[in-house]
N, C-alpha and C positions, 0 to 999 in steps of 0.2 A: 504494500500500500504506500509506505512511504516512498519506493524508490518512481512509482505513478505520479502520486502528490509532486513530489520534486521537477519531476520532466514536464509536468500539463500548465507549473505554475510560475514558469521561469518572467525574463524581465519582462516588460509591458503587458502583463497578463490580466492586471487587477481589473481594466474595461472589459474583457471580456468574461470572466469571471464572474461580473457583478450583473452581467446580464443573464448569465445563466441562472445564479442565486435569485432573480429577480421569476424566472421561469419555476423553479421550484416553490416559491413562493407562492405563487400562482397555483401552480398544481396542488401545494395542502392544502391553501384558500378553496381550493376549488370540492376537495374533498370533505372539508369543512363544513360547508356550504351543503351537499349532498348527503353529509348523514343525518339517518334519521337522532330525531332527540333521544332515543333512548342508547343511544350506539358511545356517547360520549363519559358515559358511566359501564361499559363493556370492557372487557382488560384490550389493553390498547397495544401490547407487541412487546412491550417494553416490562422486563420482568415482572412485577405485583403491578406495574400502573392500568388506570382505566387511560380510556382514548386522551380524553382533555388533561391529563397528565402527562403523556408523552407528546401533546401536542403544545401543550405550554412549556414543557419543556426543550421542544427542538425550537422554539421560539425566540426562547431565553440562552440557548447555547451557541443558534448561530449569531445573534448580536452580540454576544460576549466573545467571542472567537475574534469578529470582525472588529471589537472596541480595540482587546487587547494587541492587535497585529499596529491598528492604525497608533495607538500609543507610543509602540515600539518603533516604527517608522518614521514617528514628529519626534521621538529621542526627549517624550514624557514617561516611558517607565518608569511608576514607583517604586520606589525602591521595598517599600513595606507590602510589596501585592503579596495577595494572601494566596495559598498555593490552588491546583484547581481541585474542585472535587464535582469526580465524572457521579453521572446518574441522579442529577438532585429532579425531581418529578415537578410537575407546574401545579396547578390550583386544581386540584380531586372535582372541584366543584363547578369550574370556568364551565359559562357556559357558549354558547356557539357565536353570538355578537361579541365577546369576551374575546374567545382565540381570534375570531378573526381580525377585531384589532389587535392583537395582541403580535399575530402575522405582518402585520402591515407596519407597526411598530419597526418589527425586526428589520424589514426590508430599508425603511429612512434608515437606519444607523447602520447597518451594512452597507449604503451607498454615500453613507459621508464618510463612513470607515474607508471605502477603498475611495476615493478620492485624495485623503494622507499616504494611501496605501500606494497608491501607484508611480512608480521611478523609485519605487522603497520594496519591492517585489522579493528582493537576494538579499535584505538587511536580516541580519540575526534578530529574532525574538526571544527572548526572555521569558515566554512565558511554558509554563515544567509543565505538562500532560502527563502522569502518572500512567497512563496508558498507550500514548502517543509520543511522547516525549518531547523532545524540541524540534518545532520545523520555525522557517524565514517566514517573513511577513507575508509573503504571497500564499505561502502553503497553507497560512492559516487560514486564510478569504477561503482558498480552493476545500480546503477539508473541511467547513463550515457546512457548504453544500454536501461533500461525500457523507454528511453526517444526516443532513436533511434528506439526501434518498433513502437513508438506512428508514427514518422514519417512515417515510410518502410509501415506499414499499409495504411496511406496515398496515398504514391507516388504510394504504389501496387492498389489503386482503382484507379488513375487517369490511370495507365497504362490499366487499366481491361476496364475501358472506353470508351479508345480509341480502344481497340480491335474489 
């Protein structure tokens, strides 16, 4: 995966990048949008979580991914960042006006993230993934997204399911 990550997300990457995040986006929105109410309290792919936790949570991961990369890139790393901790679940309770702003959210700050991000693509990140470890500021834009299929794949069998 990473030696993927590294090749797809070399210099001038973060434009196109942010269009694809921007297409995935789209895509949960869309599935979002499509399930029924009772599907967002269904277990959602994602160990113990229901849907609206794993969807609040690929929310909240890819604008955290996208903040941290553009930080490192403007050379505001803090020094006190607290380490990451993978698998934190969104709101049990969000309901479906909830994630989808919640989606839309992500996407502003993923497109002002890769804005700092871009000509900053190969800069070292700072930020420790416990499971991931360290990738450049582009790899993190791009693994944002590899993280949001991991989900859209998800939510698309729970909706295929219900069909």
């Amino acid at each position: 995966m990473r030696r993927e990550v590294r090749r797809r997300a070399g210099e001038g990457s973060a434009g196109a990048v942010v269009e694809q995040l921007r297409a995935v986006a789209d895509a949960l929105s869309s599935v979002v949008a499509a399930l029924p109410e009772r599907a967002f309290a269904m277990p959602g792919g994602e160990a113990d979580w229901n849907a609206a936790q794993a969807i609040g949570h690929t929310a909240d991961a890819r604008a955290q991914l996208a903040l941290a990369a553009s930080l490192a890139a403007a050379g505001r790393w803090p020094a006190d960042a607290p380490a990451v901790v993978p698998g934190v679940p969104g709101d049990a309770a969000a309901d479906r006006q909830a994630l989808v702003r919640r989606l839309a959210t992500s996407q502003r700050i993923v497109e002002r993230a890769a804005r700092s991000i871009a000509g900053h693509e190969l800069d070292p990140c700072p930020l420790e993934h416990p499971l991931v470890g360290r990738l450049r500021c582009g790899e993190w834009l791009l693994f944002a997204g590899v993280h949001d299929l991991m989900h859209l794949e998800q939510l698309e069998a729970l909706e295929a399911s219900l069909s």
